[in-house]
N, CA, C and O of each residue as an XYZ file, in Angstrom:
748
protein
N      73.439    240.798     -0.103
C      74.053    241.863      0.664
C      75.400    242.184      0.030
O      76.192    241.252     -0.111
N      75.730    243.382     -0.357
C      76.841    244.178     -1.100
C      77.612    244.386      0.468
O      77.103    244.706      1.542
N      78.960    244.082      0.137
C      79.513    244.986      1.322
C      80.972    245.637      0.377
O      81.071    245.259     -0.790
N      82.028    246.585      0.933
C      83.098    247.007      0.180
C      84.228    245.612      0.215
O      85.040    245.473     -0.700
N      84.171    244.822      1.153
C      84.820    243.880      0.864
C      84.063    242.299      1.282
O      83.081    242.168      2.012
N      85.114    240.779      0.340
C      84.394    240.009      0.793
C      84.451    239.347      2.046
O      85.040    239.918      2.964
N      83.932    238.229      2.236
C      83.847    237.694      4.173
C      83.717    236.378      3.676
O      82.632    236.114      3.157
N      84.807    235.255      3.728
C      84.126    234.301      3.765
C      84.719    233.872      5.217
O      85.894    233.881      5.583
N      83.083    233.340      6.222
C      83.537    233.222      7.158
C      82.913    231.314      7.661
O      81.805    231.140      7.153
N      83.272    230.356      8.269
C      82.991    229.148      8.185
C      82.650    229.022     10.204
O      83.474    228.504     10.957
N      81.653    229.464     10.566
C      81.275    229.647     11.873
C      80.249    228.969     12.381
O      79.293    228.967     11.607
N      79.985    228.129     13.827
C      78.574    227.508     14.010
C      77.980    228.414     15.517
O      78.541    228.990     16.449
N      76.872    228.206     15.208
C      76.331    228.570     16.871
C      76.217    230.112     16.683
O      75.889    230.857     15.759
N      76.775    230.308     18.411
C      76.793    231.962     18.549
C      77.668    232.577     17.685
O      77.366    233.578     17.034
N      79.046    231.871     17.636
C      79.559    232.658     16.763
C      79.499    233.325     15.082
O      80.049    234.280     14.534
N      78.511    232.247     14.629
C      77.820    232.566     13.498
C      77.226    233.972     13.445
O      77.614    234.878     12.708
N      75.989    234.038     14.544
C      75.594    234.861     14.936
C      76.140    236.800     15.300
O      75.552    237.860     15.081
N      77.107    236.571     15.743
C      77.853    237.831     15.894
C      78.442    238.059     14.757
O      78.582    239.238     14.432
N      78.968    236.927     13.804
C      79.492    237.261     12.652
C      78.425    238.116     11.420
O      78.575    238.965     10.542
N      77.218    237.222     12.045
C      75.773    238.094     11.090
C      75.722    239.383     11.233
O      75.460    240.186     10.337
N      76.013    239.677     12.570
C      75.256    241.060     13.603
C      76.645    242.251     12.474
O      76.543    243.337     11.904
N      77.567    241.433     12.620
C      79.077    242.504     12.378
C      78.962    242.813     10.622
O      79.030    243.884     10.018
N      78.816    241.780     10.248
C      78.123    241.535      8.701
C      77.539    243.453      8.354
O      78.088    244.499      8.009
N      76.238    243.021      8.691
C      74.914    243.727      8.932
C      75.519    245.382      9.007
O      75.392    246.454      8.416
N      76.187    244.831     10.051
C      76.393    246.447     10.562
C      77.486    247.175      9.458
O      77.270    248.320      9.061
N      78.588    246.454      9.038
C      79.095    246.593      7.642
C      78.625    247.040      6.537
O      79.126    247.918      5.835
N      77.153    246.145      6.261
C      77.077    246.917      5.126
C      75.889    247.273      5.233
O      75.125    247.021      4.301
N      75.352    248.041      6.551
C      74.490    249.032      6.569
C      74.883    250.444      6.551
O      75.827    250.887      7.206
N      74.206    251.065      5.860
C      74.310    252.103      5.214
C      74.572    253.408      6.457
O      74.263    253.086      7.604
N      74.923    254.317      6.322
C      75.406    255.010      7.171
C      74.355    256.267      7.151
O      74.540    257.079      6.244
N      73.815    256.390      7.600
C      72.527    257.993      8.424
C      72.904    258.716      9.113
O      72.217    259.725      9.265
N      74.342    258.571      9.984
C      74.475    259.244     10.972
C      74.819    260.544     10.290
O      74.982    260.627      9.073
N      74.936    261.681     11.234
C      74.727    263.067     11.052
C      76.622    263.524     10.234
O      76.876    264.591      9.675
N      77.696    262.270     10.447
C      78.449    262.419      9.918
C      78.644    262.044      8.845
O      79.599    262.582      8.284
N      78.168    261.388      8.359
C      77.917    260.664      6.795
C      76.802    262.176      5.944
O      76.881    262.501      4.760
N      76.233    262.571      6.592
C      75.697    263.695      5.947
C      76.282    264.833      5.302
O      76.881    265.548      6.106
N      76.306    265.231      4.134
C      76.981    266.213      4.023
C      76.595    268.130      4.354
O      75.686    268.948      4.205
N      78.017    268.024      4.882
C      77.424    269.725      5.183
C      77.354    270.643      4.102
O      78.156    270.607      3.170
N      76.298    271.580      4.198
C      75.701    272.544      2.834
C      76.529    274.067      3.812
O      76.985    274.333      4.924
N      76.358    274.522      2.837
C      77.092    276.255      3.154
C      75.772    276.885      4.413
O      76.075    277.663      5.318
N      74.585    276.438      4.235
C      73.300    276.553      4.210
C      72.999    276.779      6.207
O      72.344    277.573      6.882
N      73.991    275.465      6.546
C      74.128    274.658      7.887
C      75.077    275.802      8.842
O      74.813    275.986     10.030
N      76.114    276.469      8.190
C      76.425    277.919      8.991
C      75.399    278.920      9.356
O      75.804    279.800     10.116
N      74.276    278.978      9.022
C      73.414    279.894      9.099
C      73.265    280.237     10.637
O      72.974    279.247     11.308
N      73.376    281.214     11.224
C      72.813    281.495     12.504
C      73.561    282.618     13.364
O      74.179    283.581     12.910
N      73.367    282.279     14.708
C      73.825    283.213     15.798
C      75.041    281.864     16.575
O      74.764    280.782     17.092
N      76.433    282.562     16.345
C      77.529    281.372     17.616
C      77.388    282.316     18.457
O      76.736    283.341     18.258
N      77.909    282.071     19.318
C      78.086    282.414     21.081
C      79.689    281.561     21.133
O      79.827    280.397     20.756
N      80.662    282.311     21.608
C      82.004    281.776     22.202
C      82.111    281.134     22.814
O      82.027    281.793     23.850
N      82.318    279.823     23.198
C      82.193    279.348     24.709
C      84.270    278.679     24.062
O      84.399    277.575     23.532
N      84.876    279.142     24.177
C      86.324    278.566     24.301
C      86.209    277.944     26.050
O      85.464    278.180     27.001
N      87.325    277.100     25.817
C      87.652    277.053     27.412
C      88.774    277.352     28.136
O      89.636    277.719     27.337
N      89.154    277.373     29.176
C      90.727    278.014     29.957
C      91.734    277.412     28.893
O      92.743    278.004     28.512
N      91.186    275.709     28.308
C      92.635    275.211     27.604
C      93.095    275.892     26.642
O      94.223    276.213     26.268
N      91.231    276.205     26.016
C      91.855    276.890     24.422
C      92.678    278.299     24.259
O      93.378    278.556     23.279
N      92.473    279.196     25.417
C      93.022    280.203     26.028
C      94.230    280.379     25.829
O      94.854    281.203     25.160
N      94.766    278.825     27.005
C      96.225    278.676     27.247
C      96.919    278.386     25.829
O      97.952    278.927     25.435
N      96.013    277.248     25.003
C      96.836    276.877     24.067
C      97.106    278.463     22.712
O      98.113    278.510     22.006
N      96.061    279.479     22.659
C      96.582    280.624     22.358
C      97.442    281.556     23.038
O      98.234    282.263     22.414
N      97.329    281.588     24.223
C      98.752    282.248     24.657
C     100.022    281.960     24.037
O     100.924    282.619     23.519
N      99.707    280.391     24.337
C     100.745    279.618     24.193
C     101.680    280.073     22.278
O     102.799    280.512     22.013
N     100.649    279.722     21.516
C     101.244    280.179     20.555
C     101.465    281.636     20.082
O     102.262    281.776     19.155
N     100.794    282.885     20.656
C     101.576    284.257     20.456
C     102.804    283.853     20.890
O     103.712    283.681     20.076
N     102.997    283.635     22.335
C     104.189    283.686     23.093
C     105.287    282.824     22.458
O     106.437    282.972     22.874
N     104.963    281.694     21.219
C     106.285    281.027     20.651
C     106.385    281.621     19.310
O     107.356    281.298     18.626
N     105.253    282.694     18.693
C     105.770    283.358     17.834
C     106.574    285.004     17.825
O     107.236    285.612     16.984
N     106.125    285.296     19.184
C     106.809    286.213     19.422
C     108.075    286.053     20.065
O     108.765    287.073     20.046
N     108.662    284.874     20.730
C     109.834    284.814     20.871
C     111.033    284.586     19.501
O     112.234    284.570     19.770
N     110.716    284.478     18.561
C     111.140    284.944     17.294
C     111.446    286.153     16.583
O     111.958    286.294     15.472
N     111.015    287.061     17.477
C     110.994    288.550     17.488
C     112.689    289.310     18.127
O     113.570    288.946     18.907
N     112.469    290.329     17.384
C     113.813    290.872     18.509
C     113.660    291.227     20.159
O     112.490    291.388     20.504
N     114.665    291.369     21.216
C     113.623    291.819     22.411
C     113.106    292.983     22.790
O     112.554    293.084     23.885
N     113.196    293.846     22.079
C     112.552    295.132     21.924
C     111.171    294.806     21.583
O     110.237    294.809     22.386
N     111.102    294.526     20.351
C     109.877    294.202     20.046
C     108.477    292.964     20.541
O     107.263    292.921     20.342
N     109.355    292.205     21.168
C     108.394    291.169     21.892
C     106.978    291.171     22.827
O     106.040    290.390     22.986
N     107.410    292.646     23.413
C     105.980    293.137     24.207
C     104.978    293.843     24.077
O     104.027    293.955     24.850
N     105.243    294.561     22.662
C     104.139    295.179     22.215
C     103.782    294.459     20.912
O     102.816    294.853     20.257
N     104.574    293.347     20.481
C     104.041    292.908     19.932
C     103.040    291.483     20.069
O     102.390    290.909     19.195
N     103.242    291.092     21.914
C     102.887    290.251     22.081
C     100.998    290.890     22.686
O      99.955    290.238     22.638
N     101.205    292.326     23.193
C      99.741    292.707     23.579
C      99.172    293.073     21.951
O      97.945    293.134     21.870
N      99.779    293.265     20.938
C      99.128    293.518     19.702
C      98.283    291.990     19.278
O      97.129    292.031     18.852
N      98.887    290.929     19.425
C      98.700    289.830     19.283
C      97.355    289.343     19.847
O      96.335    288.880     19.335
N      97.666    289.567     20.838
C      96.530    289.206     22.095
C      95.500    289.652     21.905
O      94.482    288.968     22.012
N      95.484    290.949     21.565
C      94.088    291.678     21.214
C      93.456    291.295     19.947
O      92.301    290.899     19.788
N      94.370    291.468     19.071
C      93.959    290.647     17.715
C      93.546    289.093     17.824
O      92.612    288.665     17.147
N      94.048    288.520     18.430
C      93.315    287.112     18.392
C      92.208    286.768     19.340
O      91.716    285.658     19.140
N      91.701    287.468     20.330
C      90.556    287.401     21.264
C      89.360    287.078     20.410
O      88.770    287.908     19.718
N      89.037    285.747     20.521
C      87.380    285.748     19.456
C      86.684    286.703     20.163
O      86.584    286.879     21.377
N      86.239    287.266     19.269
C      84.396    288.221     18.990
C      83.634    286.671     19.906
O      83.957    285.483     19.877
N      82.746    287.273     20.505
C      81.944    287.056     21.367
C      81.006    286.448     20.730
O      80.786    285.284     21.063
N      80.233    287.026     19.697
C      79.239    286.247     18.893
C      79.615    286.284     17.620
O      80.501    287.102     17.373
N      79.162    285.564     16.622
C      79.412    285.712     15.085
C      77.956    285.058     14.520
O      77.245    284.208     15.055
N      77.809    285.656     13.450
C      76.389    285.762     12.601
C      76.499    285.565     11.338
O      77.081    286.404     10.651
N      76.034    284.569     10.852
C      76.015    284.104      9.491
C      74.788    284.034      9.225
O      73.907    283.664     10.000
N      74.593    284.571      7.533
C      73.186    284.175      6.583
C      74.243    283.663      5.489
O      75.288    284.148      5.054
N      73.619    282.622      5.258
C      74.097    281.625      4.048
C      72.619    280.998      3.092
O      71.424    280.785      3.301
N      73.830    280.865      1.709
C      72.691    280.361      0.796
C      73.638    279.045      0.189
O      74.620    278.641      0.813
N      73.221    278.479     -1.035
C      74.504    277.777     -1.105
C      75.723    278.308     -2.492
O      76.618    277.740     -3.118
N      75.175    279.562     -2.480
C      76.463    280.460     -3.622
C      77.230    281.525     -2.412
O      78.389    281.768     -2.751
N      76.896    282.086     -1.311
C      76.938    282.930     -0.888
C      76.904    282.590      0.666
O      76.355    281.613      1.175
N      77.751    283.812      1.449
C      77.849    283.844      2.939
C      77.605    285.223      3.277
O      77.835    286.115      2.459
N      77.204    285.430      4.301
C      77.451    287.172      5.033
C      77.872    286.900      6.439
O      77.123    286.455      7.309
N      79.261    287.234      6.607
C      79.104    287.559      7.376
C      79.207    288.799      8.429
O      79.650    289.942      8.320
N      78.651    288.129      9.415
C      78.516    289.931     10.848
C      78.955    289.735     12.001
O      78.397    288.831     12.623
N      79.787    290.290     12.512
C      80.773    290.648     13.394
C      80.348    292.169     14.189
O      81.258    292.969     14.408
N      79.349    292.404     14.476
C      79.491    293.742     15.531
C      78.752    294.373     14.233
O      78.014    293.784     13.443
N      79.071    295.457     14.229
C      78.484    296.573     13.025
C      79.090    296.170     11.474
O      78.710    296.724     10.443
N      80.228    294.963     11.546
C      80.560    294.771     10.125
C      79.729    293.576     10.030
O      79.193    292.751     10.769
N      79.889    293.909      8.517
C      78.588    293.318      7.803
C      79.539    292.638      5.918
O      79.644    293.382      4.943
N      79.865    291.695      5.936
C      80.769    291.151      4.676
C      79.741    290.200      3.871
O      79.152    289.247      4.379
N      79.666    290.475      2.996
C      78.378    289.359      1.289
C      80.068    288.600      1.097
O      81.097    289.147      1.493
N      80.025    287.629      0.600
C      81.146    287.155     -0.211
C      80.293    285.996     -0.579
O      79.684    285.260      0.197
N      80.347    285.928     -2.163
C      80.751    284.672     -2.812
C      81.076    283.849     -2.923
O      81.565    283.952     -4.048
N      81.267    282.806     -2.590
C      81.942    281.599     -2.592
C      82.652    281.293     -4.124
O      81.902    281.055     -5.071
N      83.908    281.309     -4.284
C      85.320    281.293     -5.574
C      85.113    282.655     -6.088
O      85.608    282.769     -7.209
N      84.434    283.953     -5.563
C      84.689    284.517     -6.669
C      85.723    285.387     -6.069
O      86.298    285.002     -5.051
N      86.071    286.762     -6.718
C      86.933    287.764     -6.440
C      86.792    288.402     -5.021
O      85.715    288.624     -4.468
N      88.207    288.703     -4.435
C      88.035    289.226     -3.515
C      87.243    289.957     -3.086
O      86.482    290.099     -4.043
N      86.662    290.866     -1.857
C      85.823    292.095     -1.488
C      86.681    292.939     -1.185
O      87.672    292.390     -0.703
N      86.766    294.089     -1.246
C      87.307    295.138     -0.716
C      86.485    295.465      0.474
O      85.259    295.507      0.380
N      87.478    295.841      2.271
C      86.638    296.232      3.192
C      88.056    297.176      3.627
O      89.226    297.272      3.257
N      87.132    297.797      4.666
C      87.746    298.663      5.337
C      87.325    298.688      6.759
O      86.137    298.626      7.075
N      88.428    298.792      7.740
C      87.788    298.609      9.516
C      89.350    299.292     10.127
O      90.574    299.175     10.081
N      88.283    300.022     10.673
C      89.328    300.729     12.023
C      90.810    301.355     11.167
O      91.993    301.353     11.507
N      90.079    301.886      9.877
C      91.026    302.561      9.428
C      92.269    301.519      8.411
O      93.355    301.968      8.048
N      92.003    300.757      8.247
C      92.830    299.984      7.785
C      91.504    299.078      6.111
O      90.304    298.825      6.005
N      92.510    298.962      5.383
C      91.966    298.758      3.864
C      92.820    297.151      3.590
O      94.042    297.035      3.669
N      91.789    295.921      3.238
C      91.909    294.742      2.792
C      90.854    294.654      1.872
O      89.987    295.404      1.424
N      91.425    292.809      1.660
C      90.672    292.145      0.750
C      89.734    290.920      1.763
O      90.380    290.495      2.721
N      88.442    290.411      1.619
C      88.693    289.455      1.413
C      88.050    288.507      0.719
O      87.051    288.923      0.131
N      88.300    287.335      0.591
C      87.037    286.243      0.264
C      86.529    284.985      0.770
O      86.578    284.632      1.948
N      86.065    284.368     -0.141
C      85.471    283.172      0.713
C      85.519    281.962     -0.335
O      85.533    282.224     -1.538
N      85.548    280.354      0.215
C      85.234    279.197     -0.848
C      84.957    278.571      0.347
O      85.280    278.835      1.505
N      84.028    277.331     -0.350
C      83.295    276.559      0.356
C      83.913    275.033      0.025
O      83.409    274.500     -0.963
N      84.712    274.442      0.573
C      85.384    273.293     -0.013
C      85.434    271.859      1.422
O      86.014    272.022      2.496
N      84.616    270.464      0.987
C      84.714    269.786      1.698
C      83.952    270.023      3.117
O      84.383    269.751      4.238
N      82.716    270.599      2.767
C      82.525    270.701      4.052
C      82.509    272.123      5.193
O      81.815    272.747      5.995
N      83.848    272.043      4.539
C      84.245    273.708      5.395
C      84.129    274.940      4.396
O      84.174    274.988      3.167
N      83.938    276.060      5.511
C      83.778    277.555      4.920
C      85.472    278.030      5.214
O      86.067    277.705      6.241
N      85.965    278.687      4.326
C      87.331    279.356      4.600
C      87.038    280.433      3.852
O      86.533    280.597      2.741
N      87.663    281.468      5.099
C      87.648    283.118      4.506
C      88.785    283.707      5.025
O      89.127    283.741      6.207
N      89.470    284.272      3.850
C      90.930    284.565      3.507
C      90.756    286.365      3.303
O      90.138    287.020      2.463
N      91.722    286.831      4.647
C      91.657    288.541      4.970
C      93.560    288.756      4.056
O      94.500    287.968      3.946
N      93.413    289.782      3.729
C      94.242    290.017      3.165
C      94.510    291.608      3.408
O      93.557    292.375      3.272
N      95.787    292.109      3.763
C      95.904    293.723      4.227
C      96.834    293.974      5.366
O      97.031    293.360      6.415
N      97.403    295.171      4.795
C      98.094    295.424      6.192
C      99.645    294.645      5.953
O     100.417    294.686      6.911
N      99.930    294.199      5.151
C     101.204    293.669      5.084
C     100.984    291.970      5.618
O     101.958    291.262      5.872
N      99.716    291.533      5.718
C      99.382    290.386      6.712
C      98.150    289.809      5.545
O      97.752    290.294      4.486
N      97.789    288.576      6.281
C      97.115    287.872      5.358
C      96.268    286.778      6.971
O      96.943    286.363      7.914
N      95.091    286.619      6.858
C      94.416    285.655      8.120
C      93.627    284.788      6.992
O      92.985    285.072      5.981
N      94.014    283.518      7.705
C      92.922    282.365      6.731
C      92.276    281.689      7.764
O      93.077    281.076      8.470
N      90.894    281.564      8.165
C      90.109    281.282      8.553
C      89.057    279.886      8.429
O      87.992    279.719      7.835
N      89.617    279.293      8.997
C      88.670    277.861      8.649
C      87.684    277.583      9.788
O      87.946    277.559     10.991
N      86.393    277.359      9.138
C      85.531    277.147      9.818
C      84.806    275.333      9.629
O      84.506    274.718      8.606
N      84.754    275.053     10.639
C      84.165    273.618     10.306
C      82.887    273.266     11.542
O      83.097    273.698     12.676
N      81.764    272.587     11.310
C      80.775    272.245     11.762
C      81.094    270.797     12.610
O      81.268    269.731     12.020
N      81.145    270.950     14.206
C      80.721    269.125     14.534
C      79.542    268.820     13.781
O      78.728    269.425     13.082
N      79.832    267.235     14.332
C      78.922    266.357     13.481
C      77.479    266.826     13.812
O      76.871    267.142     12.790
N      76.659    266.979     15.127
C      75.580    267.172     15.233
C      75.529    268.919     15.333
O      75.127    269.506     16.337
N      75.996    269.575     14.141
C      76.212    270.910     13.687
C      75.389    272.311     14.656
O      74.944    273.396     14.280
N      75.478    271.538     16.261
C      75.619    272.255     17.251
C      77.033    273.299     17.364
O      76.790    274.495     17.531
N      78.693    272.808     17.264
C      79.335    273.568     17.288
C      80.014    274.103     16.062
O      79.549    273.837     14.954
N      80.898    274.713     16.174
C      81.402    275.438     15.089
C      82.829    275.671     15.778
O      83.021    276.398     16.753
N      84.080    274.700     14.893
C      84.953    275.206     15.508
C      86.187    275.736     14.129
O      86.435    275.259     13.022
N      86.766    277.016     14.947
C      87.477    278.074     13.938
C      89.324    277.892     13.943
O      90.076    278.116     14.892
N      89.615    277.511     12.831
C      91.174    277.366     12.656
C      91.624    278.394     12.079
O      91.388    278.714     10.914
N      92.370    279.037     12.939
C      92.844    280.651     12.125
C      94.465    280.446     12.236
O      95.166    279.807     13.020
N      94.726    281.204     11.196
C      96.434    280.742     10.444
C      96.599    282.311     10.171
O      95.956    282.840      9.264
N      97.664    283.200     11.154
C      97.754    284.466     10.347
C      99.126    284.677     10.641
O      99.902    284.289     11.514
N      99.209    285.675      9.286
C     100.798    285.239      8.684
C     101.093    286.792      8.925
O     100.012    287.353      8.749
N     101.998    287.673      9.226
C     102.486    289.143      8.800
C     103.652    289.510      8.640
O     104.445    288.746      9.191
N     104.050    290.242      8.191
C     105.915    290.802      7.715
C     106.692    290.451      8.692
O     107.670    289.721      8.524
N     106.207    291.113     10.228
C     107.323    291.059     11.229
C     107.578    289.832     11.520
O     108.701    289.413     11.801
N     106.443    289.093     11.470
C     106.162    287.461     12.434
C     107.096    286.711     11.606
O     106.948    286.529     10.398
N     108.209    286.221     12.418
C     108.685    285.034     11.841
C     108.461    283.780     11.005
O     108.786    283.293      9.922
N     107.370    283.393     12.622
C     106.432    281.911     11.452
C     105.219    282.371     11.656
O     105.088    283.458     12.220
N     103.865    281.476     11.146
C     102.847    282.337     10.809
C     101.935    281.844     12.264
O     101.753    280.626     12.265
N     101.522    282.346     13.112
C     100.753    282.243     14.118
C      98.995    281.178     14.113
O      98.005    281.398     13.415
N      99.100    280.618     14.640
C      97.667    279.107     14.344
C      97.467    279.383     16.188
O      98.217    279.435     17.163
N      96.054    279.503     15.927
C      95.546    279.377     17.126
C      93.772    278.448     16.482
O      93.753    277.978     15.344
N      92.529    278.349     17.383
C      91.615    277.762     17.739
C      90.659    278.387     18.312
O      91.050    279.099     19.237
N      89.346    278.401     18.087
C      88.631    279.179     18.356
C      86.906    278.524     18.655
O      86.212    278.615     17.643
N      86.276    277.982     19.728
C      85.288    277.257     19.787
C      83.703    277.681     20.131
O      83.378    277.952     21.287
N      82.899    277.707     19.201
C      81.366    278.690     19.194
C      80.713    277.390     19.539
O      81.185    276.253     19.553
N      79.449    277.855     19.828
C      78.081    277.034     20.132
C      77.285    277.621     19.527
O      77.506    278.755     19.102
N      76.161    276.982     19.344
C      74.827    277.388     17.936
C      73.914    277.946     19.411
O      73.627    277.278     20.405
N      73.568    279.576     19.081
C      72.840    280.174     20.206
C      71.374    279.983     19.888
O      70.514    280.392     20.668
């Protein structure tokens, strides 16, 4: 039996015994669904939003400490600009391969590559970039436009039922760059 480290242990009886069991379990090999690695492949599907009141609060919470960084003129329309902009989309839709992602959001529809060159898109009148890499596990897709920049991390729980979203968006006016949380279920 290989284990990463050695054991010399000098035990009689039961305690031998538990020392076997702990042994064993050491240097048995790991199957669980977290030892597995995630493929680009494993985003594939239909999320459904299910956030909860906390995750809510804890986004309020952070417009409201990046907009107090603001002048006070500007704090209230920039705090309902905020708000609206960070409300997750309701569902999100991925087809994945393992070079490639699409994703769909409502009537938009984004191909990206994984490392390659940005995409050019356009929505609601407004002209960005963005792209995508697949690193460790996680999908990150980086919006670029508008004087602003959103980086998007997506990561799979272990039994790749949920999908939860770390968004980091940065813009001219905003002081520091705004991090909120975002929590889907596999529909």
């Amino acid at each position: 039996m290989q284990t990463s480290a050695s054991f010399t242990v000098a035990v009689t009886g039961l305690g031998a015994s538990l020392v076997a069991v702990a042994l064993l379990t050491v240097a048995a090999p790991e199957t669980s669904a977290r030892s597995r690695k995630v493929s680009p492949t494993e985003f594939a599907g239909t999320w459904k939003h299910v956030g909860s009141m906390k995750e809510r609060r804890a986004r309020r919470r952070a417009v409201d400490g990046v907009v107090q960084g603001l002048p006070v003129v500007m704090r209230g329309r920039a705090r309902r600009r905020l708000a609206a902009r960070t409300t997750p989309p309701r569902l999100l839709k991925f087809k994945a391969t393992a070079k490639r992602i699409v994703l769909m959001d409502g009537s938009q529809k984004i191909t990206l590559r994984f490392g390659a060159k940005p995409v050019q898109v356009k929505r609601n009148g407004n002209q960005g970039t963005v792209k995508a890499r697949f690193k460790a596990g996680r999908l990150v897709v980086v919006m670029k436009g508008g004087g602003g920049k959103v980086v998007t991390k997506y990561k799979l729980s272990r039994d790749r039922k949920r999908l939860r979203l770390t968004i980091r968006l940065k813009a001219r006016p905003l002081p520091t760059p705004l991090v909120y949380k975002a929590t889907y279920r596999r529909k």
